[in-house]
N, C-alpha and C positions, 0 to 999 in steps of 0.2 A: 504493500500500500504506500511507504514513503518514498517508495523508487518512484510508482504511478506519480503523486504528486509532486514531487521533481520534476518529472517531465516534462506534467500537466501545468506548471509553472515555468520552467524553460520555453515552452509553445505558447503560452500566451506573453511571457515578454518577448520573444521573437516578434508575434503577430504585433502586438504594438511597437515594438522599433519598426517595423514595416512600414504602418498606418503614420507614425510619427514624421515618418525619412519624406513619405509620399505626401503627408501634408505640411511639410515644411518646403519640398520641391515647387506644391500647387502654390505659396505663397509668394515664395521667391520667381516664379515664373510669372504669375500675374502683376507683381509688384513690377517686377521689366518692361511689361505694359504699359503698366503705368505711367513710367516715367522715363518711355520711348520718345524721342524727340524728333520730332517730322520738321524737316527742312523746307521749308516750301518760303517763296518768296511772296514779300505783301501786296496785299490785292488792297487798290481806292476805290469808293465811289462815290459821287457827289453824295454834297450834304445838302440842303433845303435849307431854307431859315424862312418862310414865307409863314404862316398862320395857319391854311388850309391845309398844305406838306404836314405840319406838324401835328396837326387834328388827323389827318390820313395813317402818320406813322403811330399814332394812338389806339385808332383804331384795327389795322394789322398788328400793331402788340396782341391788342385784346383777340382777335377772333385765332390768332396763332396759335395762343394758349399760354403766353409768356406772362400773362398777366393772372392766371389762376397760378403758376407758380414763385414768383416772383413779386409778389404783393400786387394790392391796387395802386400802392403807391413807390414799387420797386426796392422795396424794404429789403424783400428777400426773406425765408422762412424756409423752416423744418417742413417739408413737402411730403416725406414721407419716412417712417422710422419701424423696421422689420426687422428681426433677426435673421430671417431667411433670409433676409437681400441685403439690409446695412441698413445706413443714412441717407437718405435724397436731399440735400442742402437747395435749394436756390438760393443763390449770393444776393448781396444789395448789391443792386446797379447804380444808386447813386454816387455822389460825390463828396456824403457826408463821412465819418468814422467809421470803419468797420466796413465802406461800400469800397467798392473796385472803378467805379466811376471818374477817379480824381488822378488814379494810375493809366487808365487806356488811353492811347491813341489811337484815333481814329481807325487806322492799321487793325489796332488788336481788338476791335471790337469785332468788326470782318472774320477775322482769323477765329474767333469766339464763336461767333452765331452761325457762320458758313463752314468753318471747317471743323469746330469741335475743339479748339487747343485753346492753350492758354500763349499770351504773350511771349513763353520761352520755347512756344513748341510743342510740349508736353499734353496729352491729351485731354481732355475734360472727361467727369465723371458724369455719366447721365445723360448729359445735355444733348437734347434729340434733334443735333445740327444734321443728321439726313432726312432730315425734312427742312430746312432752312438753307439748306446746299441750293434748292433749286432756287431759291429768290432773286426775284428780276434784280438788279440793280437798282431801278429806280425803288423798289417796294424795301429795301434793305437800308437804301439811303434814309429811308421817311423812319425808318425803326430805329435807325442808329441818331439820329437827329432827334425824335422824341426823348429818348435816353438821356440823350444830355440836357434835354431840357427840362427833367424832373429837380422840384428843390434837395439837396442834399438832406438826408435824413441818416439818425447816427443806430444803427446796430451792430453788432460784432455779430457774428456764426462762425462757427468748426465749418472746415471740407465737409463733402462728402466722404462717405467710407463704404466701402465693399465688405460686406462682414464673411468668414469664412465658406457658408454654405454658399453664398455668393460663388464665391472664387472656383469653389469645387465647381460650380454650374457651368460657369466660363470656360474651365477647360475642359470639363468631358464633354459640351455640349458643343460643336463645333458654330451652330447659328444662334447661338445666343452670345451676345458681348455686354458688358454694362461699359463700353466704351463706343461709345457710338463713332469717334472719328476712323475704327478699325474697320468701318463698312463705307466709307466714302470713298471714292477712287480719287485718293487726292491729288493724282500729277494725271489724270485724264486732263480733256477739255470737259469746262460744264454746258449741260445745256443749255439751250435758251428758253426761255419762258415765255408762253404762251397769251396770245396779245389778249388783253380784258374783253368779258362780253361772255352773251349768255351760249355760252357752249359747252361739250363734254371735256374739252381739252380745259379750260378754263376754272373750270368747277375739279377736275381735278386736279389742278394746281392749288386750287385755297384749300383743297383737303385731303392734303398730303399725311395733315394730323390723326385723322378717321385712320389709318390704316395703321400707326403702333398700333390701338388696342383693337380692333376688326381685324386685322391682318390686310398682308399686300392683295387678297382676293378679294377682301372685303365681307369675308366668308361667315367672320365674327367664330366663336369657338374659347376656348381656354386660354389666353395669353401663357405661351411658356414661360416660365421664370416665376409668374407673380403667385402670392401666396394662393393658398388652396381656397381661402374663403373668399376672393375675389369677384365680383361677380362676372361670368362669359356675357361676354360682347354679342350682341345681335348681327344672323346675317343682313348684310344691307344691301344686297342683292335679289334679283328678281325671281328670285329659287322660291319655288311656290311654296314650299315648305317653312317659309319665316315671313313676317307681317309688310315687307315692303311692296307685293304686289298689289299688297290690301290699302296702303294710305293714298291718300292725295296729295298735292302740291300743299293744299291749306293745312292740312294735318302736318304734312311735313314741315311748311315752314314753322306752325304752333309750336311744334318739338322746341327748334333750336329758338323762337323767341322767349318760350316763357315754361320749360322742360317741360313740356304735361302731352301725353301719347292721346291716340282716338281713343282710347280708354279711360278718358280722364285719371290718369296714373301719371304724379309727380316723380319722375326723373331726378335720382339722387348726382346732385352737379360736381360730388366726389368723383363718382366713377363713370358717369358722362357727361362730359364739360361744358354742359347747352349754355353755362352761364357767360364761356369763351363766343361761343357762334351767335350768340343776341349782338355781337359786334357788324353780323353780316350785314350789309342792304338787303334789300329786296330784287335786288339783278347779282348779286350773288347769290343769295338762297337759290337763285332759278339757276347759275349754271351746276350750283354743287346736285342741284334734283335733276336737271342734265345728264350730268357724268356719271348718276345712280343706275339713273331707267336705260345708258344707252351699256355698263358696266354686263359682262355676258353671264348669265344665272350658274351658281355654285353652290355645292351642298355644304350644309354647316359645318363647320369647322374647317373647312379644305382650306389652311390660311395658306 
């Protein structure tokens, strides 16, 4: 019997020097990630200073989504705090104490929103710049020109953090990243973005957002990564199996102006952000219902 447990004690320290080696490797391999520096030269684009530009890059904040994580007033805030996943920080973007505001230039705000990095390079945590990668010029100018014209307001916040289940996720999972600049083709050419007006091209350009948590098919389904009590995404496709062949335009717009479905069911604006999309006009509502109805029917989940 003490020879058995000998053994039985040799194999289970063995197995955790194992478990130990391999999660000290996943740590040190994503922490490389992390603090991988992308070379890429600075990108300009005009800035606005008119009244109605800067009322425009306000409201493109707002229907982005930049402003559900980032305060109403760019404060910046704990966005989201999981053990499964880490910390979701959004920084203050002002120019007050504790904002980033007062250190950007022009340059590094670009390099921030379009490509995911920070000023040295180094990637950003979180920050869902493959969706702001496609931004026209002109609509990126209006954003970064709002930005600076918020008044300086004083908070401190921690980074974000990756917590270890995190990390494990990251690497066994090969399409999931919590580094979003790792899926941007950063030395391609970007595309061009598609000229305003009520079309399917158009409409999905303003809702590039809809597809993190819907998925790239729009299919809606489980978000990989996010905790289990999360709730799945609806398909927003014409798959007769989910409620989009069933609404109207008026229903649809209802949704994103004031969250409440044709079932007069209030929309929790945590986990669908209709309080971001009340930013839209009325000719953008119409191309993102566009880009839905013309979008080809997929069964649920197929992200």
């Amino acid at each position: 019997m003490r020879v058995f447990l000998q053994r039985a004690l040799l194999t289970a320290m063995g197995i955790f020097g194992l478990l130990a080696l391999a999660l000290a490797g996943i740590y040190f391999s994503t922490r490389a990630r992390q603090t991988k520096i992308y070379n890429l030269p600075a990108e300009s684009v005009a800035l606005p200073t008119d009244a109605a530009s800067l009322e425009a890059g306000r409201r493109i904040f707002g229907y982005r989504g930049c402003l559900a994580c980032h305060g109403d007033h760019l404060e910046g805030k704990v966005y989201l705090s999981n053990p499964a996943l880490g910390e979701v920080i959004a920084s203050n973007l002002t120019r007050g104490a504790g904002g980033i505001g007062a250190a950007y230039r022009d340059e590094d705000w670009v390099r921030a929103i379009r490509r995911g990095l920070r000023p040295d390079g180094t990637p950003l945590l979180f920050m869902p710049a493959t969706e702001f990668y496609f931004l026209s010029d002109g609509d990126l100018g209006k954003i970064i020109a709002f930005i600076k014209s918020v008044p300086p307001l004083i908070n401190y916040l921690p980074p974000s953090t990756i917590s270890l289940t995190g990390r494990v996720v990251m690497t066994l999972v090969k399409e999931i990243t919590f580094i979003p600049a790792e899926m941007i083709p950063q030395n391609a050419p970007r595309p061009s973005a598609p000229a305003a007006g009520i079309t399917p091209q158009y409409g999905e350009y303003l809702s590039l957002s809809c597809k993190v948590c819907h998925g790239p098919t729009l299919s809606g389904g489980r978000i990989p990564a996010f905790p289990d009590d999360y709730p799945w995404p609806a398909n927003l496709t014409t798959s007769e199996e989910r409620p989009l062949p069933y609404w109207t335009f008026d229903g649809f717009k209802k949704i994103l102006r004031a969250g409440v479905t044709c079932h007069s069911r209030q929309i929790d604006p945590q986990y669908m952000p209709w309080t971001s999309y009340q930013y839209f006009s009325d000719d953008e509502i119409a191309a993102v219902w566009a880009y839905l109805q013309a979008a080809p029917p997929v069964p649920f989940g197929s992200r």
